[in-house]
N, C-alpha and C positions, 0 to 999 in steps of 0.2 A: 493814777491809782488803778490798778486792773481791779475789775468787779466782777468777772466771770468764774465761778468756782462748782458752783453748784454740779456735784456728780463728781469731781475732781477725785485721785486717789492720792493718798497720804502715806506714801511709803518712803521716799527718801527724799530730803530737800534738796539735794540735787536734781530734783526732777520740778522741782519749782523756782520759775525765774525769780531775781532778787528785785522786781518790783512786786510779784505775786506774795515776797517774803512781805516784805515792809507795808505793804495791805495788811498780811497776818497780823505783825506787830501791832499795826494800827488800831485793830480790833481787839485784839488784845490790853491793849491797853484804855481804850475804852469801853470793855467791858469789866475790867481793873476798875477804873474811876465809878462804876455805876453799880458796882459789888461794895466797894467800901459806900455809897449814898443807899444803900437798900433800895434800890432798884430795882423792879420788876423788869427781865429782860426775857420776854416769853417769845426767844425767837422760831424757838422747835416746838410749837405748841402740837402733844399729843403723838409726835414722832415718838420712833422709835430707836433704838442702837442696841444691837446683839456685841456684846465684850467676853471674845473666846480669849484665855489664856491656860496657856497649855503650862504654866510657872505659876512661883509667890507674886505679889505685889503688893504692896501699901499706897504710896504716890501715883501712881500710874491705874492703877483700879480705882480709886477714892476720888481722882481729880475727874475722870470720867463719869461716875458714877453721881457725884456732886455737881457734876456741872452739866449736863444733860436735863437734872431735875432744875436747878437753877434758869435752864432754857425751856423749859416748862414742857418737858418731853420724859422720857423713861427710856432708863439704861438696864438691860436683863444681861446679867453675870451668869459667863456659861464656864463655868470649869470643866473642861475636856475631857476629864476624865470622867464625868460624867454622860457625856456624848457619844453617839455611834462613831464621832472621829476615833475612839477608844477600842473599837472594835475593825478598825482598816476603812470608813466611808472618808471615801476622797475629798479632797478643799472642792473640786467644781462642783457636787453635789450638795455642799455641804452651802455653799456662796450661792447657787442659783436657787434655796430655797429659801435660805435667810432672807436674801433680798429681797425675796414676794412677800417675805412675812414684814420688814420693815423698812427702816430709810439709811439707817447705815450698818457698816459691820466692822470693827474693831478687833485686832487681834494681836497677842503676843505669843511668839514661837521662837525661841531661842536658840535653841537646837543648830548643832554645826555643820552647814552646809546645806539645812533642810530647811528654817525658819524664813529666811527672804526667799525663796524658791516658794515654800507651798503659800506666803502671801501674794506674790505674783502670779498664781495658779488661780487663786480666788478671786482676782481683781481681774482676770480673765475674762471670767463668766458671771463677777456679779453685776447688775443693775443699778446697785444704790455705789456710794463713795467705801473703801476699802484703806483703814484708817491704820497705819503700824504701831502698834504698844510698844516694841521692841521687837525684831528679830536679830539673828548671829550676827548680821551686818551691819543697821541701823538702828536709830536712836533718837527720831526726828524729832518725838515732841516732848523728851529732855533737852534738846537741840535747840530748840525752840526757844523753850523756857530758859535754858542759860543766857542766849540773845538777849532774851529782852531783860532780863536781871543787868546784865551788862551795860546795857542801854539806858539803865534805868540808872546806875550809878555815875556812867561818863556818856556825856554826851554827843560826845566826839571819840567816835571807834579809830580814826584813823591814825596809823601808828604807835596806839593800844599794846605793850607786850604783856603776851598771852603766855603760858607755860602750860602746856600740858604733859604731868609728868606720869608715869609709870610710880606704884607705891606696893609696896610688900603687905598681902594679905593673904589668912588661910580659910574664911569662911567657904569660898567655895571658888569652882574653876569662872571666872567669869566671864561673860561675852565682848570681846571687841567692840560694839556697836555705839557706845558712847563715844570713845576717842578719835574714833571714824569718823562720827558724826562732826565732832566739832572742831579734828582736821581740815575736815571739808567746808564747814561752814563761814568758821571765824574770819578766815583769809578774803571772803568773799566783802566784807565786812571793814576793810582796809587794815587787818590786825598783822600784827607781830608775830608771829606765830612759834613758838618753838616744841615741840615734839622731844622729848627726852624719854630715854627708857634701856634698862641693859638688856645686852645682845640676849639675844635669844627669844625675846619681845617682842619682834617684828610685826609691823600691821602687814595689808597685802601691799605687793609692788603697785597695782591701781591706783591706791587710794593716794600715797604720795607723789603719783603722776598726777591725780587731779587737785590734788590739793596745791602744787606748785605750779598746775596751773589758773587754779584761781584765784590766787595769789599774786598772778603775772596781769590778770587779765584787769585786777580791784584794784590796784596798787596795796596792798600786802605784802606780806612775805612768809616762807616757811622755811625751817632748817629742823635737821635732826640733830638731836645730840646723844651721848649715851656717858656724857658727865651731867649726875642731879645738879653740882655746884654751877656749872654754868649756868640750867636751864631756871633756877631762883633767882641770879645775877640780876638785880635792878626791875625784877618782872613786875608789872602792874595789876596782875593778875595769874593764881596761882591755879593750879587743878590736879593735885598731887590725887591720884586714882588706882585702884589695880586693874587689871585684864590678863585672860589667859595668855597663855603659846600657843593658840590656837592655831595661827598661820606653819608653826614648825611642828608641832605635835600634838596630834588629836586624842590623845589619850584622854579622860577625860577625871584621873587623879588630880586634885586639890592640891596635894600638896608632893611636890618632889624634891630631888637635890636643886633643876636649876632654881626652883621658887625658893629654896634655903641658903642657896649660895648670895641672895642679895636683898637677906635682913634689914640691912643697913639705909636699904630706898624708901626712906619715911618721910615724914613729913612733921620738921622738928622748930622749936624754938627758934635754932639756932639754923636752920635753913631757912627759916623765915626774915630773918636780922640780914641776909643775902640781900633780898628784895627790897622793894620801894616803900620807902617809910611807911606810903598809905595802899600796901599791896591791898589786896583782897584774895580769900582764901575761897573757893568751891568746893563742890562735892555735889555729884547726884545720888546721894545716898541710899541704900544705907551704907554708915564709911565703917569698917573696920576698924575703931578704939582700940589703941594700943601697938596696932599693926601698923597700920596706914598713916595714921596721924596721933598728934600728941592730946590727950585731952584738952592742954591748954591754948591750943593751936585751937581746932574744932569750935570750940564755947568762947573762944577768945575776941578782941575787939576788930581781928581783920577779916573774921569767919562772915558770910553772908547766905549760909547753905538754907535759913529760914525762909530768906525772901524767895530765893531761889526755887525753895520746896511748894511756896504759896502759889508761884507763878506758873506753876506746873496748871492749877487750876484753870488759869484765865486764858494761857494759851489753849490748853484743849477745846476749850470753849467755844474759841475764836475757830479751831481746826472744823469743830462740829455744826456752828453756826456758818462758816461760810459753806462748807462742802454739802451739807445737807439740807441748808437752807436757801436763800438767795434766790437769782432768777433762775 
């Protein structure tokens, strides 16, 4: 079990070895066990964590913000727009002062081409650990949090199929950084992996060079496909999602002809009757009702998006207690 974290930066978990992962888990799921006993877990006593988000959030602010006080510490919510970042003051000024004021810094930056750039900038110059909510690229502690949902349900990841599909939605253009994520991750994990999505959808060329080759390196596997019907085929695990064109067209319209031309990439009954009797259904929510999935799919008995949503809590926790605490 690796024990060193303390200071560590949280930006992609590619950048943490899969013993550093399975430590995470670890903790995670024993600070799981010790949330449901009402356990006092005062591992941040008095710490602090600055949470810039430059976006909306629910999950991702809440679980933070809940679990920080939970570590008997305080999380101060910075909405940016609120901040001199709002008026042009750069991430290294903005990180080398945070971090004299406390013990971590947290942020989500979404933004295409800008959000994992200006956390990289911060993580530069800050002192304390530098924690990703999301940027354009990554997604680590929903990544996180579906792992150990996973883990939670089968105990044996290896040779797991996985489907992560591409789903039609028009709430808004949305960022890459989840399917990224758990391209990258699942394989690492001995999983199945299948990636489906129609053209014009394309993640980066990197991501499916590293993702097949940690897939080579775990005993996994990854393939693409850009038929839904295959990628439901017998899957033991569903993740029917939308994400922009972001790699073909930066535009940053919602909705166009190619998002209109493939209504039909949903996630239905009758896509689901595809899969394994006892698939299970994801979502890092929030999913698009109506669009993306069927209500009766969603609320249904193969749906797990609750657990998934709860564990968002215990991993942060886990991310926050070792990076900012420990030796």
């Amino acid at each position: 079990m690796q024990t060193t974290f303390r200071g560590k930066h949280f930006i992609t978990l590619q950048e943490w070895t899969k013993e550093e992962i399975d430590t995470l888990l670890d903790v995670s799921f024993d600070l799981k066990r010790k949330f449901a006993m009402g356990m006092e877990t005062n591992y941040l006593k008095n710490k602090t964590a600055f949470l810039m988000f430059f976006e909306q959030s629910t999950r991702t602010r809440n679980s933070m913000e809940a679990g920080i006080a939970q570590l008997g510490g305080h999380g101060n919510f910075l909405d940016t727009s609120t901040m001199q970042v709002s008026h042009g003051e750069v991430g290294k000024d903005t990180a080398v002062i945070l971090s004299r004021f406390g013990h971590g810094i947290a942020c989500r930056n979404c933004f295409w081409e800008i959000g994992n750039k200006y956390l990289r900038e911060m993580a530069k110059w800050s002192t304390v650990p530098v924690m990703n909510l999301q940027c354009d690229l990554y997604h680590p502690m929903q990544g996180i949090a579906d792992l150990m949902t996973i883990k939670e349900k089968v105990k044996d990841t290896n040779r797991l199929k996985v489907s992560i599909i591409w789903a039609y939605a028009t709430s808004h253009k949305k960022p890459i950084s989840v399917p990224v994520t758990q391209a990258l991750l699942f394989p690492r994990y001995g999983m199945e992996v299948t990636l489906a999505y129609p053209e014009g959808y394309d993640l980066p060329d990197w991501v499916i060079k590293q993702a097949k080759e940690n897939a080579e390196k775990h005993g996994g596997s990854f393939k693409i496909t850009h038929n839904m019907e295959e990628a439901y085929k017998d899957a033991h695990v569903v993740i029917p999602k939308n994400w922009g064109s972001w790699v073909n067209n930066q535009d940053d319209a919602v909705i166009d002809d190619l998002l209109e031309s493939y209504k039909d990439w949903k996630c239905t009954e009758k896509m689901m009757s595809l899969a394994d009797k006892d698939v299970m259904y994801m979502h890092a929510l929030p999913a698009d009702r109506g669009n993306e999935v069927e209500d009766s799919v969603i609320d249904g008995p193969h749906s797990i998006i609750y657990d998934e949503a709860e564990n968002r809590l215990h991993t942060a926790k886990a991310v926050m207690t070792l990076t900012m605490g420990g030796k």
